[in-house]
PDB file of N, H, CA, C and O in Angstrom:
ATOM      1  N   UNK A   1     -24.200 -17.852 -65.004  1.00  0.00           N
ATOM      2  CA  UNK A   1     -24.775 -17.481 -66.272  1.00  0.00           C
ATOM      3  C   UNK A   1     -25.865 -16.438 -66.028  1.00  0.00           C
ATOM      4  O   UNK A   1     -26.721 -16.731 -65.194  1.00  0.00           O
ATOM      5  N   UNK A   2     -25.946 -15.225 -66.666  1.00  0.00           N
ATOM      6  H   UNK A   2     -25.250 -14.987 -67.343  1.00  0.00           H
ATOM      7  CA  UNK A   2     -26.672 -14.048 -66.437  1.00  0.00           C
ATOM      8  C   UNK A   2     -27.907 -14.430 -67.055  1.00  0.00           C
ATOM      9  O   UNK A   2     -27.492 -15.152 -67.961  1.00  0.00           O
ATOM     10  N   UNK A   3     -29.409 -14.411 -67.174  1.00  0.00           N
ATOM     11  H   UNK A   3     -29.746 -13.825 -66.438  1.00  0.00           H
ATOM     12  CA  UNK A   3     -30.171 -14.548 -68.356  1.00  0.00           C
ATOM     13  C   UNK A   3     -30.211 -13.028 -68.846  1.00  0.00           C
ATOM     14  O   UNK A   3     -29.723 -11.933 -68.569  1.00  0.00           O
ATOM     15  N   UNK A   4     -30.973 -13.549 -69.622  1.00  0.00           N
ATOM     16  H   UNK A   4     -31.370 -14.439 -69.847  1.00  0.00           H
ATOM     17  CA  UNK A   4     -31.646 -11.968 -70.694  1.00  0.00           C
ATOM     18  C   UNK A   4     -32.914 -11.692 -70.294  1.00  0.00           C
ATOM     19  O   UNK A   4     -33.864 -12.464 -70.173  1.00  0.00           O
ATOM     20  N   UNK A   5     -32.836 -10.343 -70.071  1.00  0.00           N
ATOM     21  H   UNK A   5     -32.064  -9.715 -70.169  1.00  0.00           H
ATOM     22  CA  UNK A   5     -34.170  -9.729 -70.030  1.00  0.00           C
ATOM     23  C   UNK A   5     -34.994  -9.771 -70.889  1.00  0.00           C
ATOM     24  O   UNK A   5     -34.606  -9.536 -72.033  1.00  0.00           O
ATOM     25  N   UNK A   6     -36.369 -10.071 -70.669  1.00  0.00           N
ATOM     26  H   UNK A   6     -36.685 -10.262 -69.740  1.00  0.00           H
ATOM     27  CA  UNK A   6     -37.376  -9.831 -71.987  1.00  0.00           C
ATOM     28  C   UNK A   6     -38.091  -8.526 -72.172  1.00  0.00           C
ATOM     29  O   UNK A   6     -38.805  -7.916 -71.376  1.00  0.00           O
ATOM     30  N   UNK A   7     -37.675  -8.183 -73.622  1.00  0.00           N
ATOM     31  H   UNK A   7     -37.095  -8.679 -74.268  1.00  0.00           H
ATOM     32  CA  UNK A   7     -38.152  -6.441 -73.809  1.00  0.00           C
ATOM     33  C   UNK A   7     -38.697  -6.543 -74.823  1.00  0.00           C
ATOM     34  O   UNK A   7     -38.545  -7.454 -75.636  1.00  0.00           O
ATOM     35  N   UNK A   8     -39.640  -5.310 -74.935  1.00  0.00           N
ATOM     36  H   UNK A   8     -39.764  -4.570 -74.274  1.00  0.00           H
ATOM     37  CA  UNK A   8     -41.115  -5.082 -75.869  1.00  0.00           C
ATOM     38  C   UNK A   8     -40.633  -4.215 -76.823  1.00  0.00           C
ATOM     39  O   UNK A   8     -40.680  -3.138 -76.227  1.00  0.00           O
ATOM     40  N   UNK A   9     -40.129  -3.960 -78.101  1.00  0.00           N
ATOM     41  H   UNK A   9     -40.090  -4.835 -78.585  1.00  0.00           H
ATOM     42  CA  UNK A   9     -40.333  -2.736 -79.001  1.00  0.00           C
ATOM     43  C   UNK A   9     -41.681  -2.672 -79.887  1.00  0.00           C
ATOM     44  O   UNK A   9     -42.273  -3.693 -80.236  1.00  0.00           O
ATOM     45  N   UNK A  10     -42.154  -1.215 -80.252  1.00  0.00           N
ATOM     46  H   UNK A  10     -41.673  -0.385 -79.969  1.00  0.00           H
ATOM     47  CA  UNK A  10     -42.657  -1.071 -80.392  1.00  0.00           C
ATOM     48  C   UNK A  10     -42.310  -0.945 -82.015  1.00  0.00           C
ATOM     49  O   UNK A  10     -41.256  -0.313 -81.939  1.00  0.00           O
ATOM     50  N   UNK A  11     -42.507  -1.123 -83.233  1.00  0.00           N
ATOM     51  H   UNK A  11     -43.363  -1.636 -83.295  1.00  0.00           H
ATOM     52  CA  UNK A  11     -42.680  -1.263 -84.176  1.00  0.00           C
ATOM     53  C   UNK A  11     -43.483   0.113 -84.886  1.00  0.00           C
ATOM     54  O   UNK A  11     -42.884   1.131 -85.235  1.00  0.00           O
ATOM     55  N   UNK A  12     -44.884  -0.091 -85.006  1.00  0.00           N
ATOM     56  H   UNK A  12     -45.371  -0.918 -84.723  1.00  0.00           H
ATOM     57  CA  UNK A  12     -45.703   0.982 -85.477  1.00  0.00           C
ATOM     58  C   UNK A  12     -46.939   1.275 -84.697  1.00  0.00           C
ATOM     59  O   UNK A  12     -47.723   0.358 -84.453  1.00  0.00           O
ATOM     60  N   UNK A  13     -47.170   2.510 -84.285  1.00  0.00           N
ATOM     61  H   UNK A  13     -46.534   3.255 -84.484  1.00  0.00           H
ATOM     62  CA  UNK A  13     -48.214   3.132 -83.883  1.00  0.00           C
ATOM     63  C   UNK A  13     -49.466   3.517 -84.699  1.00  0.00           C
ATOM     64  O   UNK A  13     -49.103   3.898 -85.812  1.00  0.00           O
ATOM     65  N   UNK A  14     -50.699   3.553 -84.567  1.00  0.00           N
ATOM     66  H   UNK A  14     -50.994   3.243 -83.663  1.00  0.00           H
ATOM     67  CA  UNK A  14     -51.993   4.100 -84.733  1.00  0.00           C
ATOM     68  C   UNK A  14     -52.309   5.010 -84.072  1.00  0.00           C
ATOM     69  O   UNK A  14     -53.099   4.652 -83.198  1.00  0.00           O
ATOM     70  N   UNK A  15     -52.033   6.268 -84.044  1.00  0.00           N
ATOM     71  H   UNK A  15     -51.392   6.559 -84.754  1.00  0.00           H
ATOM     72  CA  UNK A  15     -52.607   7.244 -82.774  1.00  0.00           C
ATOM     73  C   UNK A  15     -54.154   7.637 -82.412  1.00  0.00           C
ATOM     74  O   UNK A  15     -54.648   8.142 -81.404  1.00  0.00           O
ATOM     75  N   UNK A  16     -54.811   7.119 -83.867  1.00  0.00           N
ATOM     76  H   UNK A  16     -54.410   6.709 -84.686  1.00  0.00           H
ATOM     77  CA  UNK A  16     -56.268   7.075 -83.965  1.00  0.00           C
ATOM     78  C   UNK A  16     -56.794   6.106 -82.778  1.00  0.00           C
ATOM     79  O   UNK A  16     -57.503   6.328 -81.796  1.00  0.00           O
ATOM     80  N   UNK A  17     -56.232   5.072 -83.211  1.00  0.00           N
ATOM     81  H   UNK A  17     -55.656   4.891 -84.009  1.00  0.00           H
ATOM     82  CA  UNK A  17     -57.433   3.566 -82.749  1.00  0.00           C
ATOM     83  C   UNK A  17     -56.147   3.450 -80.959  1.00  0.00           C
ATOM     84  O   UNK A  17     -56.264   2.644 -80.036  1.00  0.00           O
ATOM     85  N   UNK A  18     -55.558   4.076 -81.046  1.00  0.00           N
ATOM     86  H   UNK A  18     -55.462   4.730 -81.796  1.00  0.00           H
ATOM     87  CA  UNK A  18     -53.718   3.237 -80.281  1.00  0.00           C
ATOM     88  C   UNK A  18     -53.308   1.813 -80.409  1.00  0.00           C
ATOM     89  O   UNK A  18     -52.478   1.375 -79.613  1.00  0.00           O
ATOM     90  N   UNK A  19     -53.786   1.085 -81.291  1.00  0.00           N
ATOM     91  H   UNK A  19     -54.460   1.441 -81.938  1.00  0.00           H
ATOM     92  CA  UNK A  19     -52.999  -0.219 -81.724  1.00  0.00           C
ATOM     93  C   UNK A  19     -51.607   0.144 -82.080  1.00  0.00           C
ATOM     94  O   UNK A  19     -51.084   1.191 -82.462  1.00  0.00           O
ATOM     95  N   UNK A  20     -51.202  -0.976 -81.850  1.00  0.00           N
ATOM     96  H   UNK A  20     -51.627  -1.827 -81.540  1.00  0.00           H
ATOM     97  CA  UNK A  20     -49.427  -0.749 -82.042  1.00  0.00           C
ATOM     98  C   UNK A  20     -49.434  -2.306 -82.530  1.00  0.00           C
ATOM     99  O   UNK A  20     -50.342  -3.136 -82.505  1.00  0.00           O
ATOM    100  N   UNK A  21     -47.814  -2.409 -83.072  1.00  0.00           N
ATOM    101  H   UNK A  21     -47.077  -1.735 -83.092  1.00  0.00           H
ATOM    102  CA  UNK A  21     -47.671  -3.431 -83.628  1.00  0.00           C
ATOM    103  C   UNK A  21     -45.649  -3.759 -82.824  1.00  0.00           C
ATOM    104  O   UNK A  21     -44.874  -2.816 -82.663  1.00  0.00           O
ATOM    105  N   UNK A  22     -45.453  -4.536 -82.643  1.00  0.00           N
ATOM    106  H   UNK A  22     -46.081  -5.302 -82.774  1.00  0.00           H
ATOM    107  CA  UNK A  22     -44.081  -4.671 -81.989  1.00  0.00           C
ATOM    108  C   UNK A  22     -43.559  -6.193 -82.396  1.00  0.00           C
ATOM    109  O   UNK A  22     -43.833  -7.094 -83.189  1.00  0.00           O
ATOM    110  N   UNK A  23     -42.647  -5.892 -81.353  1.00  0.00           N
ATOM    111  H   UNK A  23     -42.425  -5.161 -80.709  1.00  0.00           H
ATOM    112  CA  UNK A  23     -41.408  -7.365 -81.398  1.00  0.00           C
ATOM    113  C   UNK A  23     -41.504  -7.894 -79.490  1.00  0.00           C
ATOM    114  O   UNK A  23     -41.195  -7.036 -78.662  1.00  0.00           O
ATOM    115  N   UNK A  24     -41.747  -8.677 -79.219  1.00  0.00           N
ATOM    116  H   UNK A  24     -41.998  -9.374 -79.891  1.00  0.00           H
ATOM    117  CA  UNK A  24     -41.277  -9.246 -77.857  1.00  0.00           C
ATOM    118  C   UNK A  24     -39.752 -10.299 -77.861  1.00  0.00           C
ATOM    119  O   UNK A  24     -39.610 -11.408 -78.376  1.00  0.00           O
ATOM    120  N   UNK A  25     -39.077  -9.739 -77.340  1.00  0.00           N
ATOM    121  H   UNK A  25     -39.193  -8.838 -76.921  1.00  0.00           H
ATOM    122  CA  UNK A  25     -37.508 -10.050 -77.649  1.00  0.00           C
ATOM    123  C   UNK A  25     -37.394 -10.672 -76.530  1.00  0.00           C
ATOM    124  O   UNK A  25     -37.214 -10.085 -75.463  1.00  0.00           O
ATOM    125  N   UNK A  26     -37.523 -12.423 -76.700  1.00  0.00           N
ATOM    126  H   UNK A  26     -37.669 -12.901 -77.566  1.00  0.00           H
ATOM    127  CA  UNK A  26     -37.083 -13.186 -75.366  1.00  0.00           C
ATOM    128  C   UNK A  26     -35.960 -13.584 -75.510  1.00  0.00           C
ATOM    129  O   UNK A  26     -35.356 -13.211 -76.516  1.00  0.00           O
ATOM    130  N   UNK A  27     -35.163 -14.664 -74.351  1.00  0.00           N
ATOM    131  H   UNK A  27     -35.654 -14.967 -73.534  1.00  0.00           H
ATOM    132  CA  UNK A  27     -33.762 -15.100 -74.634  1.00  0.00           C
ATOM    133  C   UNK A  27     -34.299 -16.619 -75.284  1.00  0.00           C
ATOM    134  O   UNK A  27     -33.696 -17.644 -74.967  1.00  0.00           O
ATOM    135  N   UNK A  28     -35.378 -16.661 -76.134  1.00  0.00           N
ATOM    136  H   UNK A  28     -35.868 -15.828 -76.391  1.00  0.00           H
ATOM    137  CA  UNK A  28     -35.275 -18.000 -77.031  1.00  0.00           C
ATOM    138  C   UNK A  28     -35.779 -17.291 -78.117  1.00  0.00           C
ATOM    139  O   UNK A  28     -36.278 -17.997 -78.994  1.00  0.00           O
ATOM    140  N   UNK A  29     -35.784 -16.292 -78.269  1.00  0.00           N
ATOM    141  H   UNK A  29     -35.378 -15.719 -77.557  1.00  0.00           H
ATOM    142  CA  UNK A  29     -36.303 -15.805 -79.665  1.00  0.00           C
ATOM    143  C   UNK A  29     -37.185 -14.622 -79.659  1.00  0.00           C
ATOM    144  O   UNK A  29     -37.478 -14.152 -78.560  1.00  0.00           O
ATOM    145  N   UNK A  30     -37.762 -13.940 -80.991  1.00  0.00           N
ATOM    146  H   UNK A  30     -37.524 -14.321 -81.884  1.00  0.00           H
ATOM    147  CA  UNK A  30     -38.125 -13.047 -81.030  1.00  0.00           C
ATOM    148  C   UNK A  30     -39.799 -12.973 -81.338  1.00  0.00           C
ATOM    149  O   UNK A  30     -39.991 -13.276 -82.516  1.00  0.00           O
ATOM    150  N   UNK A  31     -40.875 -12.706 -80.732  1.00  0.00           N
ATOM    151  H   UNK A  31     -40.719 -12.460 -79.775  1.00  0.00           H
ATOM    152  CA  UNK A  31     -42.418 -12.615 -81.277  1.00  0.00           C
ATOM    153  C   UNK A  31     -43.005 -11.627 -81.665  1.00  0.00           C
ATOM    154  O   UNK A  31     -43.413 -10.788 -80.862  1.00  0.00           O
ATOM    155  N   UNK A  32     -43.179 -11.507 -83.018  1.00  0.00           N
ATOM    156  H   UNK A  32     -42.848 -12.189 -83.670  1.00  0.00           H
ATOM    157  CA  UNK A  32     -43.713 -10.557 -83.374  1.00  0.00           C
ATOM    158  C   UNK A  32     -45.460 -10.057 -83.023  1.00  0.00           C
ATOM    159  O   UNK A  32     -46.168 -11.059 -83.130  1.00  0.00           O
ATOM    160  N   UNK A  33     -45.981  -9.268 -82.785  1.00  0.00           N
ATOM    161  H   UNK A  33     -45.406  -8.455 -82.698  1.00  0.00           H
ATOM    162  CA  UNK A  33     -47.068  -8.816 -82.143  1.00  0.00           C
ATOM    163  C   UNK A  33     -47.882  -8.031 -83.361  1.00  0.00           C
ATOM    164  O   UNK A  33     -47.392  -7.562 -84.388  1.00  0.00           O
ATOM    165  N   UNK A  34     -49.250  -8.031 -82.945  1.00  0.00           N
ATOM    166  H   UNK A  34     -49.648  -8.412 -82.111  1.00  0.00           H
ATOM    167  CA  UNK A  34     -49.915  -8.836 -82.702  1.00  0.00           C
ATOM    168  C   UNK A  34     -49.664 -10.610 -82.996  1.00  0.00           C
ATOM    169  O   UNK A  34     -49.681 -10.877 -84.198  1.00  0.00           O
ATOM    170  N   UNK A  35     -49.469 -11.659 -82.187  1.00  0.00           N
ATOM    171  H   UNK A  35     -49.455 -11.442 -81.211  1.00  0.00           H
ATOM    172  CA  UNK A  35     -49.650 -12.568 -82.384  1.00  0.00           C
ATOM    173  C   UNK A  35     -50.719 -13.962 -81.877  1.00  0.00           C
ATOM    174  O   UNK A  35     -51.113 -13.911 -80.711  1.00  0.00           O
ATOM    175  N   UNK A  36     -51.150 -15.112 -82.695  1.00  0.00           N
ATOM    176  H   UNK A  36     -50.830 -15.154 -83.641  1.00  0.00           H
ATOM    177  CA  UNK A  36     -51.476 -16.141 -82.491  1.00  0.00           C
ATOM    178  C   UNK A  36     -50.875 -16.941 -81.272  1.00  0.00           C
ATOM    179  O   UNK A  36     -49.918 -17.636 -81.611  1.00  0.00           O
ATOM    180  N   UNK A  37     -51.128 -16.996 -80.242  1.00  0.00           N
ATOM    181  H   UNK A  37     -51.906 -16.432 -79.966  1.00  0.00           H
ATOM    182  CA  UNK A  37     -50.623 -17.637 -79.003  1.00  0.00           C
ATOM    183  C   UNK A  37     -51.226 -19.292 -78.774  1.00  0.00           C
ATOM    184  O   UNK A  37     -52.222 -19.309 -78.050  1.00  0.00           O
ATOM    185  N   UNK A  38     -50.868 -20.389 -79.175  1.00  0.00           N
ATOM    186  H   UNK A  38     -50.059 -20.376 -79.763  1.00  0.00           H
ATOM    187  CA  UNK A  38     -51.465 -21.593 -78.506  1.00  0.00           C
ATOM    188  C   UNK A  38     -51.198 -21.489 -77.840  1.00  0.00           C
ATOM    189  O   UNK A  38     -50.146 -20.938 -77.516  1.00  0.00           O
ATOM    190  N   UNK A  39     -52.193 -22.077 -77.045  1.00  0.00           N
ATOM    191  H   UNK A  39     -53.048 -22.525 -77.308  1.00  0.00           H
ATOM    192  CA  UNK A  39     -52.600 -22.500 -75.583  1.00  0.00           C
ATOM    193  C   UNK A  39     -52.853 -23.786 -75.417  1.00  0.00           C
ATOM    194  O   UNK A  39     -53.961 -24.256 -75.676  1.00  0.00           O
ATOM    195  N   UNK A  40     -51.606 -24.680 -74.854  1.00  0.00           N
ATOM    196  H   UNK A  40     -50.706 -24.298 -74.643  1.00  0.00           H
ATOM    197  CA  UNK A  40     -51.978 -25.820 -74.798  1.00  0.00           C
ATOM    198  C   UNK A  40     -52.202 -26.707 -73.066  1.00  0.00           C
ATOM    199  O   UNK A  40     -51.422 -27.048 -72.177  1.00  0.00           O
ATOM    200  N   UNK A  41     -53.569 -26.787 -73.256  1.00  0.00           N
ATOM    201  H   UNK A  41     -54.203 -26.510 -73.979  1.00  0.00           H
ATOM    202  CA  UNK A  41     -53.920 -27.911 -71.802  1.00  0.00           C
ATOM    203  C   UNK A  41     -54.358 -28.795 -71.495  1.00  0.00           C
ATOM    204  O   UNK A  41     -55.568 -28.973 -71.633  1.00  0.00           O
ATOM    205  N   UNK A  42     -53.697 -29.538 -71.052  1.00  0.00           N
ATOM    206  H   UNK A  42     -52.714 -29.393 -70.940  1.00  0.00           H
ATOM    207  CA  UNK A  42     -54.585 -30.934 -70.985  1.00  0.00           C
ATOM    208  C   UNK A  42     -53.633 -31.719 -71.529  1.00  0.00           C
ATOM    209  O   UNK A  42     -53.844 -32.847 -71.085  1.00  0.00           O
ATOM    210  N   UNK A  43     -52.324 -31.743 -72.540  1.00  0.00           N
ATOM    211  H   UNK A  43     -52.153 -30.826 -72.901  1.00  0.00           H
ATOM    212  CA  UNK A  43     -51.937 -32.005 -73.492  1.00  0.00           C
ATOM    213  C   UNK A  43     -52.831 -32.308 -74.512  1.00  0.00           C
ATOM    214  O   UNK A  43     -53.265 -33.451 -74.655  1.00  0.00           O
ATOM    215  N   UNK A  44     -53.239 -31.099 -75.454  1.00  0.00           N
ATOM    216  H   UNK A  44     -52.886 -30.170 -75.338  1.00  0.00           H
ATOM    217  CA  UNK A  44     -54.079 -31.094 -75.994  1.00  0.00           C
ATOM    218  C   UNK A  44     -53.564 -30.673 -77.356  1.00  0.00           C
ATOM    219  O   UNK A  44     -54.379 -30.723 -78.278  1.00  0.00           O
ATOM    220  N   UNK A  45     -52.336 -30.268 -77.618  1.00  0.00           N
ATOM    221  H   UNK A  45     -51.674 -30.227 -76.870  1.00  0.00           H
ATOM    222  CA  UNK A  45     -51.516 -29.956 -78.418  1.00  0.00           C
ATOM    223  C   UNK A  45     -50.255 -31.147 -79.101  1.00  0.00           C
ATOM    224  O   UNK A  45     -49.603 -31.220 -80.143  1.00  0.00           O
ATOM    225  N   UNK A  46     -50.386 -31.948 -77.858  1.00  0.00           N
ATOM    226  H   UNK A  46     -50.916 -31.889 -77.012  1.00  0.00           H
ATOM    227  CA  UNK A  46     -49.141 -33.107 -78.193  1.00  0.00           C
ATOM    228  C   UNK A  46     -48.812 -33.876 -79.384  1.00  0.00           C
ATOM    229  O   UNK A  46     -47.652 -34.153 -79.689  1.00  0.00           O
ATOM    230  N   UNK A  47     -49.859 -34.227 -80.071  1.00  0.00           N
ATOM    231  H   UNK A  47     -50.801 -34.002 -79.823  1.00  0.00           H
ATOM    232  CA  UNK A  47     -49.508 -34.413 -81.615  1.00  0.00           C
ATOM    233  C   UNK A  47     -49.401 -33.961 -82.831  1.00  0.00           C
ATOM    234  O   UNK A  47     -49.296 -34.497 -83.934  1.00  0.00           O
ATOM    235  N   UNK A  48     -49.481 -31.882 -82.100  1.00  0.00           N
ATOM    236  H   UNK A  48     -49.565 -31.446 -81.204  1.00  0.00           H
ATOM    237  CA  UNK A  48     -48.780 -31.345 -83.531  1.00  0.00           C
ATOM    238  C   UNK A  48     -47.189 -31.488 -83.261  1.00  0.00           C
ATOM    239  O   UNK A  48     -46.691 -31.729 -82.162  1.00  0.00           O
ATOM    240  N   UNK A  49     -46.367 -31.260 -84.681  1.00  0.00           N
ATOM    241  H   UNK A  49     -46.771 -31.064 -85.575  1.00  0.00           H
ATOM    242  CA  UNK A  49     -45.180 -31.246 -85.247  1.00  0.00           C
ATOM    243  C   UNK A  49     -44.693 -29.987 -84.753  1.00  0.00           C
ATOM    244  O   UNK A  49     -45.689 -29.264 -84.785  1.00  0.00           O
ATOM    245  N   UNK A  50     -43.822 -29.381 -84.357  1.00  0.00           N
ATOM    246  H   UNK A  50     -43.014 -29.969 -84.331  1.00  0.00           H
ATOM    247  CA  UNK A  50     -42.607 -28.557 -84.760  1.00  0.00           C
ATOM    248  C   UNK A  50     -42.751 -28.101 -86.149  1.00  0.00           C
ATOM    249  O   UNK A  50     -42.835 -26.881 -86.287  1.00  0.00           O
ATOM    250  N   UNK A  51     -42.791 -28.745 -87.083  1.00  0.00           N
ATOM    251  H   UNK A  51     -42.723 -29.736 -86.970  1.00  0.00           H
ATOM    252  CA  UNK A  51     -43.148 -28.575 -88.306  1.00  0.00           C
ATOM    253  C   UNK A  51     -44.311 -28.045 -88.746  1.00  0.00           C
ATOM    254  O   UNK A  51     -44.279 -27.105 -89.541  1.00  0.00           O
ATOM    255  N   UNK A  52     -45.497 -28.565 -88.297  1.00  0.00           N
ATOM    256  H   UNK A  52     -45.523 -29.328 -87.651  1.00  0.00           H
ATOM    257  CA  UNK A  52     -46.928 -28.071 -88.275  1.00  0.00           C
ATOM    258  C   UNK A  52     -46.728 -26.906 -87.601  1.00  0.00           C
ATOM    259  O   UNK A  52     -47.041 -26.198 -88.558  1.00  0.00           O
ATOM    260  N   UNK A  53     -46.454 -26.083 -86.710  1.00  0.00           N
ATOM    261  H   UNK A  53     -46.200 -26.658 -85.932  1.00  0.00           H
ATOM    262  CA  UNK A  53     -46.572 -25.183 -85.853  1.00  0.00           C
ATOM    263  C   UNK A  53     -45.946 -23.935 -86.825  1.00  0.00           C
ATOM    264  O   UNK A  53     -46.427 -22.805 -86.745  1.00  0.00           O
ATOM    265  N   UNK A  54     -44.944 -24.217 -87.655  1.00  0.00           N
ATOM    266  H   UNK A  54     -44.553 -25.135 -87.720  1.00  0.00           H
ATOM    267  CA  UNK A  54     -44.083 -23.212 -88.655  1.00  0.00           C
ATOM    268  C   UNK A  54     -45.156 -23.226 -89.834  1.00  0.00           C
ATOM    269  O   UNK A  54     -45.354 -22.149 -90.398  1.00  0.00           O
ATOM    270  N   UNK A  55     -45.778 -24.209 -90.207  1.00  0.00           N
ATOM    271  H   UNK A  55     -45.618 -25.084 -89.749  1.00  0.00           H
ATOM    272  CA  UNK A  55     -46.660 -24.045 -91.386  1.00  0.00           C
ATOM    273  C   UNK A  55     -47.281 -23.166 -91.345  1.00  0.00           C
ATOM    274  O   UNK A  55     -47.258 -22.591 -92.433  1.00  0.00           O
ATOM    275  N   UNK A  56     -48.108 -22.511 -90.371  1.00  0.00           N
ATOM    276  H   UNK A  56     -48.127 -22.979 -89.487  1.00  0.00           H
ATOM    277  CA  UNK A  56     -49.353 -22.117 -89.798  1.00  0.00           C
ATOM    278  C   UNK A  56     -49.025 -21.103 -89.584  1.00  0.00           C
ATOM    279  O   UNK A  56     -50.001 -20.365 -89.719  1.00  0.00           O
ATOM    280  N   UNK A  57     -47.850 -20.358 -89.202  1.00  0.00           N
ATOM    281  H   UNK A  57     -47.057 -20.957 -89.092  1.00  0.00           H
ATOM    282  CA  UNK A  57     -46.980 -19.474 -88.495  1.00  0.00           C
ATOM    283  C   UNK A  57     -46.938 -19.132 -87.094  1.00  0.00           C
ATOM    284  O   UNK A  57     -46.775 -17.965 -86.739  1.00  0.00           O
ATOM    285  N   UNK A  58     -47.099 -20.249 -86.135  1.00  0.00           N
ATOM    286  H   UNK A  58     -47.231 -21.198 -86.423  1.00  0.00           H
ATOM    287  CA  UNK A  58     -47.166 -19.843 -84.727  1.00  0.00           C
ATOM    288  C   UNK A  58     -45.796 -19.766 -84.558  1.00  0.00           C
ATOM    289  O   UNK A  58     -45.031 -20.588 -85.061  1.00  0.00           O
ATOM    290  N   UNK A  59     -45.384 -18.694 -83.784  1.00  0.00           N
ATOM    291  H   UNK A  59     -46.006 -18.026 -83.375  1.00  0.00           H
ATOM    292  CA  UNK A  59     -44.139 -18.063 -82.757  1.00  0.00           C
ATOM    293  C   UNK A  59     -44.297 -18.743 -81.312  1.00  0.00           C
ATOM    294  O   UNK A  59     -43.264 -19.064 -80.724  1.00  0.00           O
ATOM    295  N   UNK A  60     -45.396 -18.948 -80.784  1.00  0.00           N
ATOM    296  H   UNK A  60     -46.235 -18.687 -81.262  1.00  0.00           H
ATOM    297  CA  UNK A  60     -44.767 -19.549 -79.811  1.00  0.00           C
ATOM    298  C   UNK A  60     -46.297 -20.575 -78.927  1.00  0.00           C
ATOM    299  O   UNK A  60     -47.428 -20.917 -79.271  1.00  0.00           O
ATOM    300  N   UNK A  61     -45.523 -20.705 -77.814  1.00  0.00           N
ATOM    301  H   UNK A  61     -44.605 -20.426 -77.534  1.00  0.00           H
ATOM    302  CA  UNK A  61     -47.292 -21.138 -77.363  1.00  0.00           C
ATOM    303  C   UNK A  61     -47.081 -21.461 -75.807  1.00  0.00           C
ATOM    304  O   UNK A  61     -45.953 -21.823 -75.472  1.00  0.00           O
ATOM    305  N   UNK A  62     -48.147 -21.350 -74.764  1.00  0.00           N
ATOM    306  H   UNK A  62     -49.064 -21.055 -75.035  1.00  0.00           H
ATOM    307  CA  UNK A  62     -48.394 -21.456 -73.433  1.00  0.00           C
ATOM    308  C   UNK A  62     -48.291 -22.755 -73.561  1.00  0.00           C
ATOM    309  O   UNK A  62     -48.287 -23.303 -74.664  1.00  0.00           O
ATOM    310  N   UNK A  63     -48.161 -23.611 -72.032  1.00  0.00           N
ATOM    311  H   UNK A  63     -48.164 -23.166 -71.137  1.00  0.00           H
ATOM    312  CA  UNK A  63     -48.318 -24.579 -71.911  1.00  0.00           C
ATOM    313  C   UNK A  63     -48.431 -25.206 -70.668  1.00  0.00           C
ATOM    314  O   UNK A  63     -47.407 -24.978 -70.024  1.00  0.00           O
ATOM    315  N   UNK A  64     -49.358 -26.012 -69.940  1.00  0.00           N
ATOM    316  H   UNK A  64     -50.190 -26.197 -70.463  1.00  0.00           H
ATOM    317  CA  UNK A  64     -49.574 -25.994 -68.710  1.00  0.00           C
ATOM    318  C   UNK A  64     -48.401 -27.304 -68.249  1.00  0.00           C
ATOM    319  O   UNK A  64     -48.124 -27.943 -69.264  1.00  0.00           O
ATOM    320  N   UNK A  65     -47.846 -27.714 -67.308  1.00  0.00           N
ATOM    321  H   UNK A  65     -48.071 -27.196 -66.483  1.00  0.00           H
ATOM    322  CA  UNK A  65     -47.662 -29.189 -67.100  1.00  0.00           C
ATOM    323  C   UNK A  65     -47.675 -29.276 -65.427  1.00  0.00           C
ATOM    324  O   UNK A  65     -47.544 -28.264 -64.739  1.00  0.00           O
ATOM    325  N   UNK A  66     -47.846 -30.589 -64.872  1.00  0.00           N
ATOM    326  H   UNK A  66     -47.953 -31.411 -65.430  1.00  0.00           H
ATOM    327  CA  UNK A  66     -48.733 -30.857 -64.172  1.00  0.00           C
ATOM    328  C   UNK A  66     -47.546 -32.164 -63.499  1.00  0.00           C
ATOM    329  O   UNK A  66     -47.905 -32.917 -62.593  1.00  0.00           O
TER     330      UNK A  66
END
């Protein structure tokens, strides 16, 4: 089984400030940028929902395990 590469498009440019705005295209899905990243350590995250996480609009999140 081959995986997928993960690639960056770029969306829209600022040539003033150079902020950009994009897509990060992984093989589980797509993150739109600028984004909200949890960071979860410690299990410090373990009793939000799947559900809670879409409310809020997080795309995705770090996670340490041990």
């Amino acid at each position: 089984m081959s995986k997928k590469a993960i690639t960056f498009n770029i969306s829209q440019k600022d040539e003033g400030t150079r902020a950009r705005t994009g897509v990060i295209h992984t093989p589980h899905g797509d993150i739109e940028t600028p984004a909200f990243v949890i960071v979860g350590t410690k299990a410090t995250i373990k009793g939000i929902t799947p559900g809670q996480f879409a409310d809020v609009g997080i795309q995705t999140m770090l996670a340490n395990t041990y």
